[in-house]
C-alpha positions as CSV (number, residue, x, y, z in Angstrom):
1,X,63.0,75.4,54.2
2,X,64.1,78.4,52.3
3,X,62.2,80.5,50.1
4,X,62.2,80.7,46.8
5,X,63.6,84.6,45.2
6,X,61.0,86.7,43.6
7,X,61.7,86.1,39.7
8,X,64.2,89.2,38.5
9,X,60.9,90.9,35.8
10,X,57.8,89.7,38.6
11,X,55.1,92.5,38.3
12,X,55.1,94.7,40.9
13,X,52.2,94.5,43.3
14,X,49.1,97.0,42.6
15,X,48.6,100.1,44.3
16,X,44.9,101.7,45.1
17,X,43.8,105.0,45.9
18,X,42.1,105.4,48.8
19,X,38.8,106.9,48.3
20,X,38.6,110.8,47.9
21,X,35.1,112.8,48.1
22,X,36.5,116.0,48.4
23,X,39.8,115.7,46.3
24,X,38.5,113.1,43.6
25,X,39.3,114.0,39.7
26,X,36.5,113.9,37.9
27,X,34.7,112.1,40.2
28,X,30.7,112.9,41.0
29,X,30.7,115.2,43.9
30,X,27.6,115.5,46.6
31,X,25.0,117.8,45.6
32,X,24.5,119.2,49.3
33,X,28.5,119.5,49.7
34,X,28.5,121.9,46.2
35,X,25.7,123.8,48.0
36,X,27.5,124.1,51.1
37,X,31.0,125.5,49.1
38,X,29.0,127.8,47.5
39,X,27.7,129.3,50.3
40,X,30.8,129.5,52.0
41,X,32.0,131.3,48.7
42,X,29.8,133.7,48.9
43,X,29.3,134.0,52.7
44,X,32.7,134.4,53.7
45,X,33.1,137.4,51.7
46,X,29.9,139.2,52.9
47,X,30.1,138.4,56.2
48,X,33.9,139.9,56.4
49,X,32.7,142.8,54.7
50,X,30.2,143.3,56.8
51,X,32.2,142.8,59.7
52,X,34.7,145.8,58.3
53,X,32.2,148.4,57.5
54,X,29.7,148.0,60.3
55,X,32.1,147.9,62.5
56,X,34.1,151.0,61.8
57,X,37.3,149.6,60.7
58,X,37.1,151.4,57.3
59,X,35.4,154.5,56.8
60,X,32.5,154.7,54.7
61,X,33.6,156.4,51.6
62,X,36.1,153.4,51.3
63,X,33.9,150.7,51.8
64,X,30.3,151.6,53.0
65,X,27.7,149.1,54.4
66,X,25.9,147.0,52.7
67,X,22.5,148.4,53.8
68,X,23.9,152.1,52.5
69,X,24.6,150.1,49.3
70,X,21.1,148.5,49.3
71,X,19.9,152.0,49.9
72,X,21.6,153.3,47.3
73,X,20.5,150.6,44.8
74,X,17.0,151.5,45.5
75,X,17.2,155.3,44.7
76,X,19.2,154.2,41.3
77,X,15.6,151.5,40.6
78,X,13.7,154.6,41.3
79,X,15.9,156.8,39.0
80,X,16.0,155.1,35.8
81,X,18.5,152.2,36.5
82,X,16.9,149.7,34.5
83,X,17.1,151.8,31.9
84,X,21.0,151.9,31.6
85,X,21.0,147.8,32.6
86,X,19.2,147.5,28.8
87,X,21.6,150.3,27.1
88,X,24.7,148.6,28.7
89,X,23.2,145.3,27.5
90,X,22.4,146.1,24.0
91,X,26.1,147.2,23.6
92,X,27.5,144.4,24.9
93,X,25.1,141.7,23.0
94,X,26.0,144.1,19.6
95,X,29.5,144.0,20.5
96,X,30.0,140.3,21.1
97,X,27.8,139.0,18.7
98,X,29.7,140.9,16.3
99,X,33.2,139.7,17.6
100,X,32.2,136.0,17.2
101,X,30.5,136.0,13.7
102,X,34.2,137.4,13.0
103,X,36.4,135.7,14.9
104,X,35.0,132.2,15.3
105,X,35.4,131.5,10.9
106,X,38.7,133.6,11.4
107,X,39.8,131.0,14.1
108,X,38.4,127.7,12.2
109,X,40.3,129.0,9.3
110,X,43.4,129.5,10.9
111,X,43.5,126.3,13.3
112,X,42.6,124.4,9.6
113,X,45.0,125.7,7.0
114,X,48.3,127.0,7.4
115,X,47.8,129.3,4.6
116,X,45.0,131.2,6.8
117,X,47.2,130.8,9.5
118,X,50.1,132.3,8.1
119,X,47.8,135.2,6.6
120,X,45.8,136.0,9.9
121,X,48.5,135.4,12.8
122,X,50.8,138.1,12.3
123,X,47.9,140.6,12.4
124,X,46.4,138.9,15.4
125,X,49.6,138.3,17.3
126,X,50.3,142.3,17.0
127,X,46.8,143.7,17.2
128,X,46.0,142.3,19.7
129,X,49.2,143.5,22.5
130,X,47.8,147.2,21.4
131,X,45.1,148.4,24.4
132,X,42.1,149.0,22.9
133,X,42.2,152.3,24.9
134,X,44.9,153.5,22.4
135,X,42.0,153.1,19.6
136,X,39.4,155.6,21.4
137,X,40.4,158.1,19.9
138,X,40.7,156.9,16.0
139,X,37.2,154.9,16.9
140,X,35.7,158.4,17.2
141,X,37.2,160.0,14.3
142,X,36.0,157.0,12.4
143,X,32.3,156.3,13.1
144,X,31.7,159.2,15.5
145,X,30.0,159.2,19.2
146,X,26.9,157.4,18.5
147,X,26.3,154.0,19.6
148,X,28.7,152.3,17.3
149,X,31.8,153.3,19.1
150,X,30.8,152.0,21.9
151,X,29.8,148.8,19.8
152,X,33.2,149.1,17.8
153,X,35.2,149.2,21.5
154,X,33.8,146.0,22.8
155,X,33.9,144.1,19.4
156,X,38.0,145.2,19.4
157,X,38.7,143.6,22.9
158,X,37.0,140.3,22.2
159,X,37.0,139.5,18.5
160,X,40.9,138.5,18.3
161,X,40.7,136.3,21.6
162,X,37.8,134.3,20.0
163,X,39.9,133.8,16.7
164,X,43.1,132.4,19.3
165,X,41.3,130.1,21.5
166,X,39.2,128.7,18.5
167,X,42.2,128.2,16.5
168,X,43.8,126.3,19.1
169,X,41.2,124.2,19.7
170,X,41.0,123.1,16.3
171,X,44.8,121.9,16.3
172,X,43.8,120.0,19.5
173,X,41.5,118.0,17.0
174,X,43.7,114.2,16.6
175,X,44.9,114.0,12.7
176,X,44.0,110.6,13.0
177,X,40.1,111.8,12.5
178,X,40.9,113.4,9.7
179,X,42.6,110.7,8.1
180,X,40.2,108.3,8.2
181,X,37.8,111.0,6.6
182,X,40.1,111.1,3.9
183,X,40.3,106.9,3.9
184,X,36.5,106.9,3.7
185,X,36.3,109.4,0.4
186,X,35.8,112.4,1.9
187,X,36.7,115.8,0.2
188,X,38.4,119.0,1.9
189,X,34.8,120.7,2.3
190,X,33.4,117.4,4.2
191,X,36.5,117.4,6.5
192,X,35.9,120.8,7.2
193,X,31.8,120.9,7.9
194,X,31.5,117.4,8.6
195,X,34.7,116.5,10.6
196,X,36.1,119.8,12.2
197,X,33.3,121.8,12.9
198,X,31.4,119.3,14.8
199,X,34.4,118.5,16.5
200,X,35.3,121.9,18.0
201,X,31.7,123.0,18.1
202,X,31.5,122.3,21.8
203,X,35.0,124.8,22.5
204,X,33.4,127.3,20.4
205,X,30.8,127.3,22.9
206,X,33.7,127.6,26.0
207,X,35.3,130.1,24.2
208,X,32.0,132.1,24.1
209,X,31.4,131.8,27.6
210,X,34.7,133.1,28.9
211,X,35.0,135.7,26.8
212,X,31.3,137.4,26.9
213,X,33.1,138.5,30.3
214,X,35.8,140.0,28.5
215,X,32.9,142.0,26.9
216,X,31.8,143.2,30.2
217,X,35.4,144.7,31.2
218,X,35.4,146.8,28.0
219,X,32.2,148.1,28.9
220,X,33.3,151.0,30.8
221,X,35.7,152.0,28.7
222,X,33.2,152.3,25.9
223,X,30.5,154.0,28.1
224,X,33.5,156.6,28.4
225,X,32.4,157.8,24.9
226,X,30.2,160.9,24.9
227,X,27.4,158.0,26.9
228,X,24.8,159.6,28.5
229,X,23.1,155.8,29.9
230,X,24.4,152.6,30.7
231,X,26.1,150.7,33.9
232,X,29.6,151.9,32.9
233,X,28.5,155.5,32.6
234,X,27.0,155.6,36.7
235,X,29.8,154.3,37.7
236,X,31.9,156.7,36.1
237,X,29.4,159.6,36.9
238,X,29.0,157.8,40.7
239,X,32.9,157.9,41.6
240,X,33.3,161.7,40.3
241,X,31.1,162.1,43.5
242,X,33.0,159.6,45.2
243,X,29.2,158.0,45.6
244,X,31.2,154.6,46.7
245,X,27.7,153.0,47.3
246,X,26.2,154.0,43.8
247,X,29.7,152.1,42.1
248,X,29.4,148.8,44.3
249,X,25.7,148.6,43.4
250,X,26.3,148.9,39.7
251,X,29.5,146.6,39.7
252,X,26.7,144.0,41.6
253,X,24.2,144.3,38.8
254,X,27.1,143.2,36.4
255,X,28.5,140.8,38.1
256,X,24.9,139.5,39.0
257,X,24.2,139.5,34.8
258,X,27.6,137.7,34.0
259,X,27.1,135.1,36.6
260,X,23.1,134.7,34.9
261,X,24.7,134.8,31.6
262,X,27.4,132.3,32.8
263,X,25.2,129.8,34.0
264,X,22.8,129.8,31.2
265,X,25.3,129.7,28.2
266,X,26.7,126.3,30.8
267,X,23.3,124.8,30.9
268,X,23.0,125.8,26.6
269,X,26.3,124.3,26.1
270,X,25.0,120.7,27.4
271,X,22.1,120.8,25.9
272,X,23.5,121.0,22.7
273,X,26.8,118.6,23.5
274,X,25.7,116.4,25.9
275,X,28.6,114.1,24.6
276,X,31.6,117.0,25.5
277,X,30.5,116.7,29.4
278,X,33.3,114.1,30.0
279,X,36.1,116.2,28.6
280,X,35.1,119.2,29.9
């Protein structure tokens, strides 16, 4: 008895993934796994390092040990360290604010109407290709060597990538929401407080916590200005001495605040849009 052909349009049969722990999309991962990465992360670089310095393989004004570093670290505590942690913090928190009261409404506007677009883009799209090194020099004609320059410098790096990224999030916002806005009565200034802001509120927050790092990177270069405290200006003053473990301490303490200041904008961030967790 002969079979029967499979129809010429028959569905073809489904296909499952097999289950994935390590390599699943989106997928909850194990709590004691994400430990276990981490420390890898973080281990595999320090124990190499270690492995390099105390061993000999690299002489210590290249890479010192990471007890001389420890050592080193203490005599900055005892010399006034925390000190230029809080100057080199207040710039940066003057600076950034500062960039995102400006460019977060700069970027709304522009990712809402093309008129703003069309205004704002050409400035932004050649301002910001200029290195904000080229603007030391005007930045001190302007407001001097006080504590604005430094404030002005770290402001300039950030403000027009705040403006880009919040503009394209808001074009990432579907037009069908603001259609049915429109179908419901809703005026131009509703769309814009009650539709669009909420909407990109939660990428305003991303965009914040990327870029407060950007903040950090300018740091040194505005703690180049006439500074006399700060984390930029020891490691400055540090590698004029080539004081290697003075300028690996300092870049620890920064990197130590960005990855605090990281995790706590995260954790602020899902407090306040629990409902953006599955899309981020």
């Amino acid at each position: 008895m002969t079979a029967l052909p499979d129809p010429p349009f028959a569905p073809a049969p489904k296909q499952y993934l097999q289950p994935s722990v390590f390599w699943g999309i989106r997928q909850d991962f194990p709590k004691r796994l994400a430990l276990l990465l981490i420390g890898l992360a973080l281990g595999v670089p320090l124990l190499l390092w270690a492995i390099a310095s105390y061993g000999g393989w690299v002489r210590p004004i290249f890479l010192p040990t990471p007890t001389a570093v420890v050592q080193a670290g203490i005599g900055l505590l005892q010399d006034g360290l925390l000190r230029d942690v809080l100057a080199s913090c207040g710039r940066v928190l003057g600076g950034f604010l500062l960039a995102a009261l400006v460019g977060v409404p700069m970027g709304i506007l522009m990712g809402t109407f093309d008129s703003m677009e069309s205004l704002f883009a050409p400035l932004v799209g050649t301002v910001r290709y200029m290195p904000v090194v080229a603007f030391v020099p005007l930045i001190v004609i302007w407001v001097g060597l006080g504590e604005w320059s430094k404030v002005l410098i770290i402001f300039l790096g950030v403000v027009l990538y705040n403006a880009i990224m919040v503009a394209d999030a808001v074009k990432f916002i579907p037009n069908e929401m603001i259609h049915v806005a429109y179908t419901l009565g809703a005026k131009r200034r509703d769309v814009l407080f009650r539709v669009i802001m909420p909407a990109v509120f939660p990428s305003v927050l991303d965009t914040l916590r990327v870029n407060i790092s950007g903040a950090w990177n300018y740091l040194v270069i505005a703690e180049l200005v006439a500074a006399q405290s700060g984390l930029g200006f020891r490691i400055v003053q540090s590698q004029r001495f080539l004081q290697t473990d003075k300028v690996l301490f300092c870049i620890a303490i920064i990197g130590g605040i960005g990855l605090l200041l990281d995790y706590t904008l995260r954790a602020i961030s899902r407090r306040l849009t629990p409902w953006a967790d599955q899309t981020r």
